[in-house]
N, C-alpha and C positions, 0 to 999 in steps of 0.2 A: 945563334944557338945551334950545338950539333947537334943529329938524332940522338945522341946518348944523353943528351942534355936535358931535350924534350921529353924522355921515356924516364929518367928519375925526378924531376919535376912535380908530378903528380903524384907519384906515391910519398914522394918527402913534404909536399903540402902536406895531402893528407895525416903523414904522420905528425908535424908538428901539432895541426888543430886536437887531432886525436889524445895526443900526451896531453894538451892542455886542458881540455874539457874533462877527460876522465881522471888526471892529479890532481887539476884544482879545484873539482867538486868533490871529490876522495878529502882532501886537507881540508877545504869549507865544513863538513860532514865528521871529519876525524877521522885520520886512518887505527887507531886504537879500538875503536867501538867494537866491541864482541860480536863475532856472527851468530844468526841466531837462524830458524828454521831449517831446513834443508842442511842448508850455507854449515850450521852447527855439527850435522851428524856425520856429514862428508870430512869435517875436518877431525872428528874425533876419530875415523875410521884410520885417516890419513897421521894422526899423533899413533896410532897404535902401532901403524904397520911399522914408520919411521925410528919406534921404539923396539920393534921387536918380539909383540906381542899378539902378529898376526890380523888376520882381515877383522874387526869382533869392533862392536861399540859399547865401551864404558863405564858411558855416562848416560845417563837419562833416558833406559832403557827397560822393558821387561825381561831382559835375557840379558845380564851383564857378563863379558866374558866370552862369550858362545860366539861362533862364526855367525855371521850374520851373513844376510843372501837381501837385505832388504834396498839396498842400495847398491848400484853400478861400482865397477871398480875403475872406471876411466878418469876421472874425480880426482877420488883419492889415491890410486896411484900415481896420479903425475905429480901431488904434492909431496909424496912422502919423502923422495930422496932431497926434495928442496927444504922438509922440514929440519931433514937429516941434519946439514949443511949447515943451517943457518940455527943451530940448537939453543942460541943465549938468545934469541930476537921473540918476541911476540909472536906465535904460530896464526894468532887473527891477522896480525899486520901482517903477515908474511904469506898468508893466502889470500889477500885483501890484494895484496901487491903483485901476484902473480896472474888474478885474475884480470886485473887494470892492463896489466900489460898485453893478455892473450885479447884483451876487448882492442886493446889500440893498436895489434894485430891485424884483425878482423877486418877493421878500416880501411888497411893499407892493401890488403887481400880484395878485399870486395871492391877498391880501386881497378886491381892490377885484372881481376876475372873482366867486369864491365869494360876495360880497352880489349883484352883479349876477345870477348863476346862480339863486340859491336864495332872495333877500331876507330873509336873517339876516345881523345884524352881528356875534349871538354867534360864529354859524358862520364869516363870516370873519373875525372875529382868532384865531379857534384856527386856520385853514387859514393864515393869514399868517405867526404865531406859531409851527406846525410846521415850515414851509418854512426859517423865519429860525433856527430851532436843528438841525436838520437835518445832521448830524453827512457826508454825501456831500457834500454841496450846499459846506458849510462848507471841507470841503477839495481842493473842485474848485476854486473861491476863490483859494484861498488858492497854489493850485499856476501859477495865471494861464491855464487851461485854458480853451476856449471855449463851453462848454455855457453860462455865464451870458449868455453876448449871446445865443446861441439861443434861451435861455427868455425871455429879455425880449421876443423880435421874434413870437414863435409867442404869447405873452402877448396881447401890443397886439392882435397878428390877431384872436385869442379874443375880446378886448372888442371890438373892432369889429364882429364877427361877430352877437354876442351884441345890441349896440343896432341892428344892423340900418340899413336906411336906404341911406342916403349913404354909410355908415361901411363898409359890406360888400366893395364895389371894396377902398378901403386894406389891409382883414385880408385879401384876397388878394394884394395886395400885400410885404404885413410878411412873410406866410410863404414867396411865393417868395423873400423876402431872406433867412429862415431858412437857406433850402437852399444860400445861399453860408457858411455857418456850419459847417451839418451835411449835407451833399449827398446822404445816403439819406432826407432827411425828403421831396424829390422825390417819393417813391412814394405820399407822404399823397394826392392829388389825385386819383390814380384810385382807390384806397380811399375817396374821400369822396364821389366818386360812385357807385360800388359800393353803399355802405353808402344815399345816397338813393336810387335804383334800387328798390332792396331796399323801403324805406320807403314810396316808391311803391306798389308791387307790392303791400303789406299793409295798401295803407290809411290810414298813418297820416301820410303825405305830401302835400299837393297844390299842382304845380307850375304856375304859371300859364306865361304864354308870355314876360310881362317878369320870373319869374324865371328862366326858362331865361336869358335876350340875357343878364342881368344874372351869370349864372353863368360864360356863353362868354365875357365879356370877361373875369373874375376868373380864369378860366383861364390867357388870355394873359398876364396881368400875372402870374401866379404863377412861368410859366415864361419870363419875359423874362427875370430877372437870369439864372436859368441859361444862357438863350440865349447870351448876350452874352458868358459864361465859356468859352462851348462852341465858340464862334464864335473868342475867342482863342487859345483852344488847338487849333484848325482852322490858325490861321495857320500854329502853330510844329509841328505834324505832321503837318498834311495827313491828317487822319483824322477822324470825325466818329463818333459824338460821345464826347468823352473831360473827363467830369467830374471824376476825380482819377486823378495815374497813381502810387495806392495802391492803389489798387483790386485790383492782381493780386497784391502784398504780400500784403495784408490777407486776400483770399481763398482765397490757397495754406497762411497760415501758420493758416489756420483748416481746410484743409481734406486732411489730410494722414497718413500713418502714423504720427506721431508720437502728435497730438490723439486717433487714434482707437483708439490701441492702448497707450497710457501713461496710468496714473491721474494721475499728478502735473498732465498736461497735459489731459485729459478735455473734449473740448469748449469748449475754452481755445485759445490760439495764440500759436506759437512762430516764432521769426524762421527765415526760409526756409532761412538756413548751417545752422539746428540739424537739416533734414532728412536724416538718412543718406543718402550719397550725392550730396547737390545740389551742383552747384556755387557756389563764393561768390558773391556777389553785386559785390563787389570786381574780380572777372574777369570777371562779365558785362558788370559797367559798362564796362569797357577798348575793347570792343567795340561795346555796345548803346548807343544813348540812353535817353533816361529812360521815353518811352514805350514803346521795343523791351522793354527791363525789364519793363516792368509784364507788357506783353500776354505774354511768354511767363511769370511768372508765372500768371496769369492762365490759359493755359493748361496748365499744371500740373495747378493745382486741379482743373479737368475733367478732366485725367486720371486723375488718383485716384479722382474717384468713379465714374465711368465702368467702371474698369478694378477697382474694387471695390463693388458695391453692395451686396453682406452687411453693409459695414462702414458704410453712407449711417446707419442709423436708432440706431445707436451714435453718432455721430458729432451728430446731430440732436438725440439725447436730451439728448448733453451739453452743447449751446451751451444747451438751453432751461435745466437745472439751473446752471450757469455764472450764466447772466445773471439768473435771476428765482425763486433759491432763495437766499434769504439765508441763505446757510451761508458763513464764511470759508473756505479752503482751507488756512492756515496761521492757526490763533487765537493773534489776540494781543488786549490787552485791547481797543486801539483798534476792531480789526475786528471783534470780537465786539459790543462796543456799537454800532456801527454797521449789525450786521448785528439786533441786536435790535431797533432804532430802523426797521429796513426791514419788519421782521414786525410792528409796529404800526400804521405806514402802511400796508402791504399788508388787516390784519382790521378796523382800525378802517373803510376805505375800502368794503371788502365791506358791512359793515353799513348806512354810509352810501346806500351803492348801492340796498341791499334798502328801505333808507326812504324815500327821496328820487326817486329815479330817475328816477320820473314826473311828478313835480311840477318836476323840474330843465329848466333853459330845452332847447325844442325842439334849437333849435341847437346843444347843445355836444352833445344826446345823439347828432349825427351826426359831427360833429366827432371828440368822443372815440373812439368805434370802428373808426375810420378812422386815428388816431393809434396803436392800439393792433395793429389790421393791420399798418401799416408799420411798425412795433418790430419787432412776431415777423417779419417777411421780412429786418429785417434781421440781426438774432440768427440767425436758421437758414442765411441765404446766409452770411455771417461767421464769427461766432465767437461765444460768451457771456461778456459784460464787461458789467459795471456801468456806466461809460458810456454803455452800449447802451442797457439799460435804464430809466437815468436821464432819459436822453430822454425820458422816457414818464411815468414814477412822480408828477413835481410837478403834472402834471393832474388824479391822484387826490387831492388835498388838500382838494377843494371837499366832497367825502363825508366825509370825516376829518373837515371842519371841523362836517359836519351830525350826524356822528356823538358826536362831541366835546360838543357842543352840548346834544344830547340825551341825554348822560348826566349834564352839569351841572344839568340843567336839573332831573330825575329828585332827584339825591344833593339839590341847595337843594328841592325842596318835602319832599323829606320829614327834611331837617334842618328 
């Protein structure tokens, strides 16, 4: 077998397992099935735009018609030109299918980073190969949710990063396009120089002066797609800067007497009508725009914790158990194996760590810590969801895959 031979081997395993797990649970499941949550509004943003009837949702909204700011446009613009396209086919099955493919992407990516990281092939087809049965991943997939265009643009960035060069500018590029995807990944940036700072300071760092220039413009280009998001939704509220107006949603229903005083809901989040007392949302719409909305949820949230700090590190405990204790809250077989599948990623990963760590390319060990910063900031300002988390977890596979590797490796010498 030649090098060339050796070097596509693994990512074309990986890709076949990949197609198979994520189509022929898609077909088992129906690829027809209507998307619903999230999955839903992304795609009615992305029927609009592909119509011609600009950024705005619908259907099943308080503001029909109206620019919306409530959701990323990374989503739904990568599907509109495909809905464009593909105009007489099912816009579910045809985001359903675009999804599937960016997740069996992902696989073959998270293969080809872990050889680049660590230069093992064993190691990455097991990190490929976990990623691609991956029982979260599989039914984020399959729900047309946008986490897999996320990991494929924060991917690219990685290997970019990773060969250095030329290539360094674009991965700050890919990942400021992340952040129109998933818009708290923004906070990676100053965690990643946090994290080199730090590296500085102990030594293990040194910065010349072209890679500072080379850094400050990878900055700009990080925060230009957001700029430019930031700057539109400037236009339609005269407000700066408002990068989703979920944002006080998101952060009243996570931070509330509800969450912090109900097991059921424990560091979890509930829709803001579910707060004793609140007003609907329904009647706030009547009156408020979409940003008025937010922001006074938004200040809500501060009033809770403000107005109760006994209740802050209950409240704190529970987003962290929520998002990064694979326990289900209601077991059923599915969640249960998924949630054991998360506790093997999680111990295999540790061990990898403990092996490899140092030997793992410079750059991802600053990278990763900085990814793992902005998780937990946003789990604790939030809520704790798997989602959340997930964000994070498919960058441990490169250890999983070292870990993996080394115990095969172990069990064949001494069979």
């Amino acid at each position: 077998m030649t090098i060339l031979d050796r070097h596509l081997a693994v990512p074309l395993v990986v890709l076949i397992i990949a197609i198979t797990t994520n189509f022929g649970l898609a077909f088992k499941r129906g690829m027809d099935h209507p998307l619903e949550s999230d999955a839903f509004y992304f795609l009615d943003i992305a029927k609009s735009l592909a119509a011609g009837h600009g950024y705005t949702v619908r259907a099943e909204t308080y503001w029909p018609g109206q620019p919306t700011m409530r959701r990323l446009p990374g989503w739904p613009g990568a599907l509109a030109p495909i809905l464009r396209l593909c105009s007489d086919a099912s816009p579910d099955t045809i985001a359903r299918c675009v999804c599937l493919l960016l997740n069996v992407a992902a696989a073959v990516l998270i293969a080809l980073l872990t050889r680049r990281i660590t230069g093992q092939n064993a190691a990455a087809l097991f990190a490929g190969v976990a990623y691609a049965v991956h029982p979260v991943a599989l039914h984020f997939a399959y729900l047309g949710l946008s986490e897999p265009l996320f990991l494929i643009l924060v991917l690219l960035g990685l290997l970019c990063f990773v060969y250095g060069g030329r290539w360094v500018l674009p991965g700050f590029a890919l990942h400021g396009l992340a952040c129109l995807v998933r818009g708290n990944f923004v906070l990676w940036i100053g965690f990643v120089f946090l994290v080199a700072i730090t590296a500085v300071l102990r030594g293990e760092l040194v910065l010349s002066r072209s890679k500072i220039a080379v850094c400050a413009v990878g900055a700009v280009l990080f925060v230009l797609p957001c700029g430019l998001w930031l700057a539109r939704n400037y236009q339609i509220t005269g407000e700066f800067p408002v990068l989703s107006t979920l944002r006080g949603q998101t952060f009243y229903g996570g931070n509330n007497p509800v969450v912090a005083h109900t097991w059921e809901f424990w560091g979890y989040w509930v829709f803001p009508d579910q707060v004793p007392g609140e007003t609907p949302m329904r009647e706030l719409a009547q009156s408020m725009s979409e940003y008025e909305v937010d922001t006074y949820y938004y200040q809500k949230g501060l009033a809770f914790l403000h107005e109760n700090p006994e209740s802050v590190p209950q409240v704190l405990l529970g987003k962290l158990v929520r998002a990064y204790l694979p326990v289900p809250w209601k077991p059923r077989l599915s969640s249960l194996a998924a949630s054991a599948y998360r506790w093997l990623i999680y111990l295999t990963a540790a061990v990898g760590i403990w092996m490899a760590w140092k030997r793992t390319s410079a750059v991802y060990r600053l990278c990763l810590p900085a990814m793992l910063l902005a998780n937990l900031a946003v789990v604790l300002i939030f809520w704790g969801y798997v989602r959340f988390s997930f964000a994070f977890e498919p960058f441990l596979l490169p250890f999983t895959g070292v870990a993996l590797e080394r115990a095969w490796s172990c069990w064949r010498s001494r069979a």
